[in-house]
N, C-alpha and C positions, 0 to 999 in steps of 0.2 A: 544660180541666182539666189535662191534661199540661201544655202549658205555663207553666203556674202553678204544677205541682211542681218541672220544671226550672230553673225560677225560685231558688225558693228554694233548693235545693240548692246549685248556683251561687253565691248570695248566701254560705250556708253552708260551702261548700269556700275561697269567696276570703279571705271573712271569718277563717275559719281560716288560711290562707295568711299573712295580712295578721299576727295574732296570732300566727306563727311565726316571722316576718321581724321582728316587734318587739320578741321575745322574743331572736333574738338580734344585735338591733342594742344590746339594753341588756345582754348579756353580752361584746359588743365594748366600748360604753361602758365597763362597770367593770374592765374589763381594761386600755384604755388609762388612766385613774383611777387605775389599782393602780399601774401601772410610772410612771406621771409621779410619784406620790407617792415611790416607793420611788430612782427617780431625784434629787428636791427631796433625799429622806432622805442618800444618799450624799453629793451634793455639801455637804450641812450639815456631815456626818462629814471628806470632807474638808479644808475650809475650819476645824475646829476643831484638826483635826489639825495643818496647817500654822498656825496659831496659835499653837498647845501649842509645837509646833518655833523658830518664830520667837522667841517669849519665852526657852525653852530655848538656845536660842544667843545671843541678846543679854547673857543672864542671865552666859554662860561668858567673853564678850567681854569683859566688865564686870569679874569676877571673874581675867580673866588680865592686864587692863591694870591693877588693882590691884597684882597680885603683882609686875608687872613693875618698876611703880613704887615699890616698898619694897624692889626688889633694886638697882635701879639708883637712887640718887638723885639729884638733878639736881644738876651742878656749877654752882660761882659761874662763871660768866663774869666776866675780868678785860679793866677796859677797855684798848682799843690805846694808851691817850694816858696820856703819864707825869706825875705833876703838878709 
């Protein structure tokens, strides 16, 4: 009769064990979950960012080789050969 209570007890205490060890195997799970998402989030942010940057300076490239080009106009070149 004892050992049929120690039994279950046993069964009882691991089984709880077992339920505590899973309980915080899925609170490691969503921890690493959280920082992998929040990681994907940042490098999203800054891949738009250097985006935003890259347009923004091509945008000013563009805009100064313009200006350059209606300060300076281009000369005729006259040919070397007399006719």
């Amino acid at each position: 009769m004892l050992g049929g209570y120690l039994k279950k007890r046993i069964a009882k205490l691991l089984k709880s064990e077992n339920s505590k060890a899973e309980e915080k195997f899925a609170a490691t799970q969503k921890r690493v979950e959280q920082a992998l998402l929040e990681r994907e989030k940042t490098s999203q942010e800054k891949a738009e960012l250097v985006a935003n940057l890259r347009s923004l300076r091509l945008a000013k490239e563009a805009a100064d080789k313009k200006t350059i080009t209606k300060k300076t106009p281009a000369k005729n070149k006259k040919s070397s050969r007399k006719p």
